[in-house]
N, C-alpha and C positions, 0 to 999 in steps of 0.2 A: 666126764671124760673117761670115768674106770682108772684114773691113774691116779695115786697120789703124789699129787703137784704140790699142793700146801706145804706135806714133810720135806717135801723134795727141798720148796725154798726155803722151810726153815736148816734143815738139816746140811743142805751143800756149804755154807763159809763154815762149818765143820770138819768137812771134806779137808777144804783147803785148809785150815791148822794144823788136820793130821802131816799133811804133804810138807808142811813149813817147818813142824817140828825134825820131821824126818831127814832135813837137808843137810847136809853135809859137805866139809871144805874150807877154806881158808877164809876169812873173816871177810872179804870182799864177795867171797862167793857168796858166802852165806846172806848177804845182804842185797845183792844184785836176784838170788834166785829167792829171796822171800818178797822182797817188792815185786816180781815180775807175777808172783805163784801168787799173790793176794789180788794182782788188777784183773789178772785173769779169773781166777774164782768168782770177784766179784760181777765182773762182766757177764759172765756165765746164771751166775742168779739174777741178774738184771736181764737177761735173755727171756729165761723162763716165766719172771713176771710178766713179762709182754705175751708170752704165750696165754699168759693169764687173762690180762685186757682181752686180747683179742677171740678169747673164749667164752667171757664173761657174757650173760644174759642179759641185757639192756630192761628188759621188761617184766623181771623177776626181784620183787623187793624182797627176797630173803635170803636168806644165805645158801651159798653155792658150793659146790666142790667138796661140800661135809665130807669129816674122815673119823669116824669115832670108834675108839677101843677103851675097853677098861682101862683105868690106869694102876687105881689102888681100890681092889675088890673088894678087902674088908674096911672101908671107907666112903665107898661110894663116890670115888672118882672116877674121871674117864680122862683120856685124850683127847681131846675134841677139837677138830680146827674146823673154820670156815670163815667166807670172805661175801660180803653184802655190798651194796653202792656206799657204803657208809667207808667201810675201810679198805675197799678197793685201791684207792690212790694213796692212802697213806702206804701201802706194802710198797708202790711203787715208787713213790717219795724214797724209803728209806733206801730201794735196790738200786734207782737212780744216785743219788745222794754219795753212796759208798765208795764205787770206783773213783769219784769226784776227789773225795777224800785221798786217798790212797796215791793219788795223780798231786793232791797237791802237796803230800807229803813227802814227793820225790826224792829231792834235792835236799830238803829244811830239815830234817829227821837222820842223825848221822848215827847216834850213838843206841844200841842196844835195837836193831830194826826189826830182829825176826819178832822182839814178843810185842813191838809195836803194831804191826800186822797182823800178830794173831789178838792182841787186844781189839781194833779194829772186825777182824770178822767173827767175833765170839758179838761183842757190838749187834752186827748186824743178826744175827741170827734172834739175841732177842730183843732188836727191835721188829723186827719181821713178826715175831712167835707172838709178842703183845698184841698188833694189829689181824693176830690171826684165829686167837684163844676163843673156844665157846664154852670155856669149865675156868669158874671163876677163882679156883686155885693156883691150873694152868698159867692164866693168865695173870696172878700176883706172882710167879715164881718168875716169868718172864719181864714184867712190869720192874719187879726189885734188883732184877739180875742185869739189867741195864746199867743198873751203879757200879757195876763191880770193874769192868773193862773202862768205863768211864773217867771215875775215881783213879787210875790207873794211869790214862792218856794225860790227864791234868798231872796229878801228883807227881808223875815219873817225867812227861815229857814237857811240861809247863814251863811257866816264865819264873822269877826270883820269889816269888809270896805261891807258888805252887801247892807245896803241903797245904798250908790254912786255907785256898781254893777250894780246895779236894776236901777238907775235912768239913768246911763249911754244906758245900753241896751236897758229902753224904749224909750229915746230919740233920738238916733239914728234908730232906726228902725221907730219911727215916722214920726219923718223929711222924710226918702227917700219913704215910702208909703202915702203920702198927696200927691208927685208929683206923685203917680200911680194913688191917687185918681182922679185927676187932669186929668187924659191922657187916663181912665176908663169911665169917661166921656162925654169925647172927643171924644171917639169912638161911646158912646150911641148916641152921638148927633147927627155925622154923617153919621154914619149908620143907626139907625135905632132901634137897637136890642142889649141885653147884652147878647145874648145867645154867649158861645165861639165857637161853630162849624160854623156859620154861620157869626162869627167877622176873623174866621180863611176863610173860602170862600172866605170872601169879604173884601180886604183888601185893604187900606186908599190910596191917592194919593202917592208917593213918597216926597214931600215935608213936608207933615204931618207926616209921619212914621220916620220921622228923631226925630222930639222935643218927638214923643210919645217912640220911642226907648230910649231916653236919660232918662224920668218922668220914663218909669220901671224900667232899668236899677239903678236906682238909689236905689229902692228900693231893687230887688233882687240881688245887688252887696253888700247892706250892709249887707241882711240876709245870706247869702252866707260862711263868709262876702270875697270879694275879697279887694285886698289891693288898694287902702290905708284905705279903710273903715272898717279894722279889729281893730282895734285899744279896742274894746268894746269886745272885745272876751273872749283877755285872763284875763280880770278882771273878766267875768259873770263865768269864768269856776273856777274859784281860790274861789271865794266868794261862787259859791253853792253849795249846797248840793252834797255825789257823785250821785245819782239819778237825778238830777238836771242836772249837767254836762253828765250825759248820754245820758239823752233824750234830751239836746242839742245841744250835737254834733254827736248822732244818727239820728235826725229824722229834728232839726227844722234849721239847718243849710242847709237841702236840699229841705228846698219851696225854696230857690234862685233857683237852677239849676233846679228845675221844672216851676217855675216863666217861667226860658228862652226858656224853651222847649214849653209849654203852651202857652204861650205870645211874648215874643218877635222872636224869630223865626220863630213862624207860621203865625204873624199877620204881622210882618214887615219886609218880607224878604229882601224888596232893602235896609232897614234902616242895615238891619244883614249885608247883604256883604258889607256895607260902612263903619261900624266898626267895623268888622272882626280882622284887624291887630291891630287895638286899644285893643282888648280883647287880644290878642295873646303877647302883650307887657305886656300888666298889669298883666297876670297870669303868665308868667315868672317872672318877678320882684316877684310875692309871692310868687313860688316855691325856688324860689334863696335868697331871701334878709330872708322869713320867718327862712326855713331853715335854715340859720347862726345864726339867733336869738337865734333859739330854743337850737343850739350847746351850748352855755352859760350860760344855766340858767339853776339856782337851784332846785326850785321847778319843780317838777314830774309832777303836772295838767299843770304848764304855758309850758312846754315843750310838751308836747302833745298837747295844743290846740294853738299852733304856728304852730305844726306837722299837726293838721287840716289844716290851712288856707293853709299851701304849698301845701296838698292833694285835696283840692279846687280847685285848680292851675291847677291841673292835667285834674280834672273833668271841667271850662270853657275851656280849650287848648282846651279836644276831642269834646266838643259838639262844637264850634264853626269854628273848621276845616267843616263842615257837610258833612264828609264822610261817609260811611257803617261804618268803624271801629271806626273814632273817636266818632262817636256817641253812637256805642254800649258800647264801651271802656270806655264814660262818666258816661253814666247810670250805670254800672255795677259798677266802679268807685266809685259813689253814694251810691250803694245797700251796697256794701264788705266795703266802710271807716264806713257808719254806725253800723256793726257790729263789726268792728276791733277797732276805737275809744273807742264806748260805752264799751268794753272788758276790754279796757285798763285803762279808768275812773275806772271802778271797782277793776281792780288790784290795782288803788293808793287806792282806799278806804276800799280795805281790811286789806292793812298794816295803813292806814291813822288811822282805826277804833282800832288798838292795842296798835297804838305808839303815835297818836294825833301831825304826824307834817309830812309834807311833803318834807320836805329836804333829798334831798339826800345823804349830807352827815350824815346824822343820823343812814342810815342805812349800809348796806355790810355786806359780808357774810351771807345770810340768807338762802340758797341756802340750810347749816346744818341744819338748823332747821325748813325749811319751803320748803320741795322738791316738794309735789307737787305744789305749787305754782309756784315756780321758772322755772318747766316744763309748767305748761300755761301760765307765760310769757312770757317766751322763744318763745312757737308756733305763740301769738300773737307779739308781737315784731319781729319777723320774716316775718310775713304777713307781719304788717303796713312798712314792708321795702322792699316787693315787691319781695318774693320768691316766685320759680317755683312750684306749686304745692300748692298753696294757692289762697285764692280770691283774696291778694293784688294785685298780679303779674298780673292777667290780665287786670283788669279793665287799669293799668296804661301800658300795653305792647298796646293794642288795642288804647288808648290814644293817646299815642308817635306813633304808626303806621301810625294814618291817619294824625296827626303832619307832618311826614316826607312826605308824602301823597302832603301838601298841600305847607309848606315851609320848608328846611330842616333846615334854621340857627336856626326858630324858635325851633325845634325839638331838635336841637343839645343844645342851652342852656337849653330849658327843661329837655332834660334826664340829666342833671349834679344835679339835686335835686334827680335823683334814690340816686345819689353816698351821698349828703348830709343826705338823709332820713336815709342812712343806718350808715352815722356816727354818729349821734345826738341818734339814737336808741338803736344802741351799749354803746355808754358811759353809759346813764341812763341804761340799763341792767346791764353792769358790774359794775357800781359803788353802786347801791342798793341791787342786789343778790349776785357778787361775793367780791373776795378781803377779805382781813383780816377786822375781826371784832372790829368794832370802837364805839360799844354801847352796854353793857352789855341787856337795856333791850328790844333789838331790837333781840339778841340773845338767845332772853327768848322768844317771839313771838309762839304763838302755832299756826302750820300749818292752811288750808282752812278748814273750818266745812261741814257741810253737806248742809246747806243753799248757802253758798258761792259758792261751789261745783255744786249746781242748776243754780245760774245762770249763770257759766262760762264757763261748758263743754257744754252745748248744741251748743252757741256762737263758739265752737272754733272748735266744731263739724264742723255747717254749714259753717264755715271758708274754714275747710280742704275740703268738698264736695262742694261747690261753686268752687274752685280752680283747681277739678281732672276735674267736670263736669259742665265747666259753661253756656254748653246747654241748662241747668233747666230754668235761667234767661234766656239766648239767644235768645232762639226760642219764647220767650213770648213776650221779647220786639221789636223783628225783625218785624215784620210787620206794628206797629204802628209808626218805626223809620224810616223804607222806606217809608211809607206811607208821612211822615214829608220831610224827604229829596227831593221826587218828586214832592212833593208840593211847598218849596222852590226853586227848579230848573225851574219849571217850571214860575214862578212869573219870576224869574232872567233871564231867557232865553228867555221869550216871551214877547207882551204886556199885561199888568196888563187885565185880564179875569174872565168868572164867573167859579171858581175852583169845582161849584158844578157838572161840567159837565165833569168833568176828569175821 
């Protein structure tokens, strides 16, 4: 295009903090004009992604829109962004995702708002910056700097166990990216370069790809989180805010699976087929042991972000078969849980916002007094269970395809969490909307508003159309994912070569 768009999106919810900081006036003002100065910002970045979609090159699996300057000369750093069919949709997951947030922090969010919404768009900038990084510095200053506004939303704006939330999630995401620091490094050294297209080229002996597969890994399994490193989850999602829990389980749980796509798959493909069945074990165990968890528990957030981690499960099974389908099956996977989760965090904090308690047996029968609501949860509780005609159903059918593709016992315990996802789904649906009523002021609850209304029909829109047509995604990420796949085959099938000449 000649323009830089990439800075532009990273750089604009910047914009908007300077403008937030700037504001001035009576402590209403000042809250009325930082919520109004955040939806807008964010909208505005959300704009420009779409200028992006609709610029992007359908038939180009490589990266687009490059913007590269030195960054640190006597280093041999650069700035470097760019956007392939790989993280296309996650930039727009996260631009999408934000105003959502922001909209549904309206009302719920009283005390200290302006550094709430500048927490929030410092947030999105690097989540944006992560999904957009082609210098693998870049892209850890971005990846790490995700905790910081995070850590913050929970800690400051959280439920009664707040703090130990917050200290729990920053500490484990710490710990496993020191050892990517470590392996980040490691690559700089012996290569040469932190640029990733050219760390993807030119990849590391086989002996070395083994320790540096194990330092990422640890890191993008905890962000992920794949089990047993979930453990931090379902505290961060119970403790934060529902905005909070959105863009958690929309957007920042899938730098792991783009971690592996990015990183360990492309850089280390002999490391990738030597623990291939290690990956294939560990995410059935989370699809199967999560899933049982989630059947039992009370609360409505901890049962959905249990229902994450089994969804997780689904997404490392299809990307690490590295088939056509499991791959696409993973990605899509990725794109549809971040809509279908973040949906459903807001379903609990619509009613969480009237009744101030997330048990489920607090509620039942609400179905009278709150229909449409009851009808968008029903759609989404349908997806996240993997019906025809929804975005859940594919991502996890294309998953399981190239599963069976590749091992079928692996496949055949996997698809047994379809059967769990849709019992743990069902109970919380009938037990909070149907059934006789067991709280008078749960049956006083006045239906979805028109705020609410914004931001849950769009969501459940692109639910339904993702689901009829999920060629939208498809065809975008299909090239950049063959392009992945013949790169791996080729590392795995030959001897270790310069890839730049394929």
């Amino acid at each position: 295009m000649g323009f830089p768009i990439l800075s532009l999106l990273v750089l604009l919810p910047l914009v908007g903090v300077l403008f937030i900081v700037l504001i001035r006036g009576s402590e209403e003002t000042v809250k009325r004009n930082a919520r109004h100065t955040a939806l807008f910002t964010s909208l505005f970045v959300l704009g420009v992604s779409l200028m992006l979609l609709f610029e992007f090159d359908i038939s180009d699996a490589g990266f687009q829109f490059v913007e590269h300057k030195t960054w640190m000369p006597t280093l041999g750093l650069t700035y470097s962004l760019g956007v392939d069919g790989i993280s296309l949709f996650f930039v727009m997951l996260a631009a999408f995702l934000t105003p959502v947030c922001i909209l549904a922090s309206w009302s719920s969010i009283e005390h200290r708002v302006r550094e709430y919404m500048i927490a929030f768009l410092i947030l999105e900038t690097f989540m944006i910056g992560t999904f957009l990084a082609l210098d693998t510095f870049l892209f850890y200053v971005f990846f790490e700097g995700v905790l910081i506004p995070m850590f913050l939303i929970i800690g400051v704006w959280g439920g009664p166990r707040r703090v130990y939330a917050a200290f729990k999630l920053f500490l484990y995401t710490l710990l496993g990216s020191v050892l990517m620091l470590v392996a980040l490094l490691t690559l700089y050294f012996q290569v040469g370069t932190s640029s990733i297209p050219e760390l993807i080229a030119n990849p590391v002996a086989r002996d070395l790809q083994m320790w540096l597969w194990l330092a990422c890994f640890a890191s993008f399994a905890v962000k992920m989180p794949m089990w047993p490193f979930h453990t931090w989850l379902p505290d961060a999602h119970v403790e934060a805010p529902t905005a909070g829990s959105v863009i958690l389980a929309g957007v920042l749980l899938k730098m792991g699976g783009y971690g592996f796509l990015r990183f360990s798959i492309p850089m280390f493909p002999e490391a990738t087929e030597y623990f291939m069945p290690f990956v294939f074990w560990l995410s059935i165990i989370a699809i199967i042991y999560t899933s049982l968890v989630a059947l039992v528990q009370e609360d409505m957030k901890k049962l959905i972000a249990y229902s994450s981690v089994a969804h997780m499960g689904f997404v490392t099974l299809g990307l690490f078969t590295m088939t056509t389908q499991g791959l696409q099956g993973g990605v899509f996977q990725m794109i549809s849980h971040g809509l279908i989760s973040a949906a459903l965090f807001l379903c609990v904090g619509v009613v969480y916002d009237r009744l101030h308690t997330r048990e489920m047996s607090k509620y039942g029968g609400i179905v009278k007094n709150m229909p449409r609501y009851a009808t968008i949860f029903m759609i989404l509780m349908l997806a996240s269970v993997g019906l025809p005609g929804t975005s859940g159903f594919v991502g996890e059918f294309l998953s399981l395809l190239g599963a069976f593709q590749v091992d079928i016992l692996v496949a055949a315990f996997a698809t047994t969490g379809v059967v769990l996802g849709a019992a743990y789904m069902l109970v919380l649906y009938r037990r909070v909307v149907f059934g006789p009523v067991k709280n008078k002021e749960a049956a006083a609850m006045s239906d979805v508003n028109k705020r609410e209304l914004l931001m849950l029909v769009p969501i459940v829109l692109m639910v339904i159309a993702l689901g009829i047509a999920p060629n939208f995604i498809l065809d975008r990420t299909g090239p950049a994912l063959e392009k992945l796949q013949s790169h791996y085959q080729y590392h795995i099938g030959t001897d270790m070569g310069d890839y730049n000449n394929e």
